[in-house]
C-alpha positions in Angstrom: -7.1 -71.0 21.0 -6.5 -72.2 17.4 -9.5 -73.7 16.9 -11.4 -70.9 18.5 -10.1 -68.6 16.0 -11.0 -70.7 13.0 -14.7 -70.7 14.2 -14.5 -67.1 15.3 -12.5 -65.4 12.0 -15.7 -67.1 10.0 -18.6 -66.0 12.4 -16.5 -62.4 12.7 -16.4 -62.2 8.7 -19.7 -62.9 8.1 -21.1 -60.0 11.0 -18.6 -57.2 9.6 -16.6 -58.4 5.9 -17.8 -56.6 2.6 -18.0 -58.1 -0.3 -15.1 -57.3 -3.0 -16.6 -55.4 -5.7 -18.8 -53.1 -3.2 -16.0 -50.8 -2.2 -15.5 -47.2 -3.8 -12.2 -45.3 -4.5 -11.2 -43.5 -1.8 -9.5 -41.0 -4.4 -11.1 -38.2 -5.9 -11.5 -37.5 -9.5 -9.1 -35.1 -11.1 -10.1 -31.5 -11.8 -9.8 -29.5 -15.0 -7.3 -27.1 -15.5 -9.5 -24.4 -14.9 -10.2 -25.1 -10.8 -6.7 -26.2 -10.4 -5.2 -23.1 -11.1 -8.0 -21.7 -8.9 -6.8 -24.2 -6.2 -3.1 -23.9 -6.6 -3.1 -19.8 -6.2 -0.9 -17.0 -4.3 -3.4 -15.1 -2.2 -2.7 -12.0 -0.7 -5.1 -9.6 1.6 -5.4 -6.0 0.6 -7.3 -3.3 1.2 -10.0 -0.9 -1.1 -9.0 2.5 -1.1 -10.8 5.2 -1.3 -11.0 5.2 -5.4 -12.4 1.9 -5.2 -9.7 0.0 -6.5 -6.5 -1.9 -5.0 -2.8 -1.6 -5.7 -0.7 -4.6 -6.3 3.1 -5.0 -7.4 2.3 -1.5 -8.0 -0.2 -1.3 -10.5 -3.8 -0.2 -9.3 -6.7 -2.6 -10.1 -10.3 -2.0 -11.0 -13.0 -4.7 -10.0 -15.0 -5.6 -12.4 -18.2 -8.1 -13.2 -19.2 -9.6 -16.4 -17.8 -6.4 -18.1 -19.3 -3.9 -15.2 -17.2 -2.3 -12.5 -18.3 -3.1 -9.1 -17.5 -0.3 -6.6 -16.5 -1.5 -3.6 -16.4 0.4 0.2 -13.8 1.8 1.0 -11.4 0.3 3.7 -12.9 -3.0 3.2 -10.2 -5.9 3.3 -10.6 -8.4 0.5 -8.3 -10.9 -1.3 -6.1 -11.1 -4.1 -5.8 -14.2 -6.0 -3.0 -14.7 -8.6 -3.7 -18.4 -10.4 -0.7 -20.0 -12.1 -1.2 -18.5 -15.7 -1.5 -14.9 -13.6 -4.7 -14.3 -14.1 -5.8 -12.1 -11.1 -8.9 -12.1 -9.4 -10.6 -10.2 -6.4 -12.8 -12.4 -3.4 -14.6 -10.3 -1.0 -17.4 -11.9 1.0 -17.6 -15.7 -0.9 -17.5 -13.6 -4.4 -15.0 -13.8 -6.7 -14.8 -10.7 -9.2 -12.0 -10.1 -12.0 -9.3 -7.5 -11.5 -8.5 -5.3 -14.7 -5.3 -3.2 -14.3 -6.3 1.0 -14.6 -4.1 2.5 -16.8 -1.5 5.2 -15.1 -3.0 9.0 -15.4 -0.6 11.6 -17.0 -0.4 15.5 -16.1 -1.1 16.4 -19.4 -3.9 15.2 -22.0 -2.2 14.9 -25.6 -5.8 15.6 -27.1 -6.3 18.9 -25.2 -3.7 20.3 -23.8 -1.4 21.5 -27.1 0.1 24.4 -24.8 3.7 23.1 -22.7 3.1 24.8 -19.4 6.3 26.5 -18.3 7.1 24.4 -15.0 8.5 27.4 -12.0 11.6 27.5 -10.6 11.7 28.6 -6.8 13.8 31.6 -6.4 16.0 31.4 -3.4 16.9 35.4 -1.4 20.6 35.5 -0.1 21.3 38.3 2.0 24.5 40.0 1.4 27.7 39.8 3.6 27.9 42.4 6.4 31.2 44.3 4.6 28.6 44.2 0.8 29.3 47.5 -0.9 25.2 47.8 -0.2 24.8 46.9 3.4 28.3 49.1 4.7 26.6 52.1 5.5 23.9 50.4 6.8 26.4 48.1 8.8 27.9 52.3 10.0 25.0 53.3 11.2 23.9 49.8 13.2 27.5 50.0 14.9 26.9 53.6 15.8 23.4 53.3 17.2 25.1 50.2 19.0 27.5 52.2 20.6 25.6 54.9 21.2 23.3 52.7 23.4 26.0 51.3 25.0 27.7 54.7 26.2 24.2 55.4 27.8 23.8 52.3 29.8 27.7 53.2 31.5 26.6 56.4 31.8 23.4 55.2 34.1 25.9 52.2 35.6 28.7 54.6 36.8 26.1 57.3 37.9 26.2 58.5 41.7 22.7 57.1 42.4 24.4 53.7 41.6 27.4 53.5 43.6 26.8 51.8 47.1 
């Protein structure tokens, strides 16, 4: 068996070895900094509403393209990528657009509107208490309507025609 092996590591070498210096790193070559932060990213799915932007950690964002905004449809789903020096970026379809945060709208414009609008104050009615100085006589006459109704239904309860 030993000998075989001796003539059969040769003949097997010769078939199938490589030479030395032919073989290629199997490692790749490092990336700038710029893909790596690509790579090494939090992505999270959102969705466009209907103002064409997105809202995230509660800021809305605006997609934009080589200084352009790109309007986007409504209700489509898309992805958010934060890189590691927080840059944020939009993908939708194999496209990768930059987000720029919109500003927050106010009520008022400081450049036009000089007048302060007086802001309302609901009112809320209370009626008054049944003994109020202003409701007793009406509270009078209620209790004697009340008991004049009641005195005519006895009346017809206690009549002849209802005894049996």
């Amino acid at each position: 068996a030993n000998s075989y092996l001796q003539r059969y590591i040769h003949k097997h070498n010769e078939q199938f070895a490589l030479p030395i210096n032919l073989t290629n790193s199997v490692f790749e070559l490092q990336h700038d900094s710029c893909n790596i932060n690509h790579i090494l990213a939090v992505i999270h799915t959102r969705t466009i509403d209907s103002g064409h932007a997105i809202k995230y950690c509660n800021n809305y964002y605006a997609t934009y393209s080589n200084g352009f905004l790109i309007t986007l449809r409504p209700k489509s789903k898309v992805l958010v990528i934060k890189t590691l020096d927080n840059e944020l970026f939009l993908s939708i379809n194999n496209a990768v657009y930059d987000l720029i945060q919109i500003p927050v709208s106010k009520s008022v414009s400081p450049n036009f509107d000089h007048i302060s609008v007086a802001k309302h104050i609901p009112t809320t009615q209370s009626k008054p208490s049944e003994n109020h100085a202003w409701r007793v006589p009406v509270f009078n006459d209620y209790l004697s309507t009340k008991s004049d109704y009641f005195a005519n239904i006895e009346s017809l309860y206690y009549s002849e025609a209802n005894v049996y």
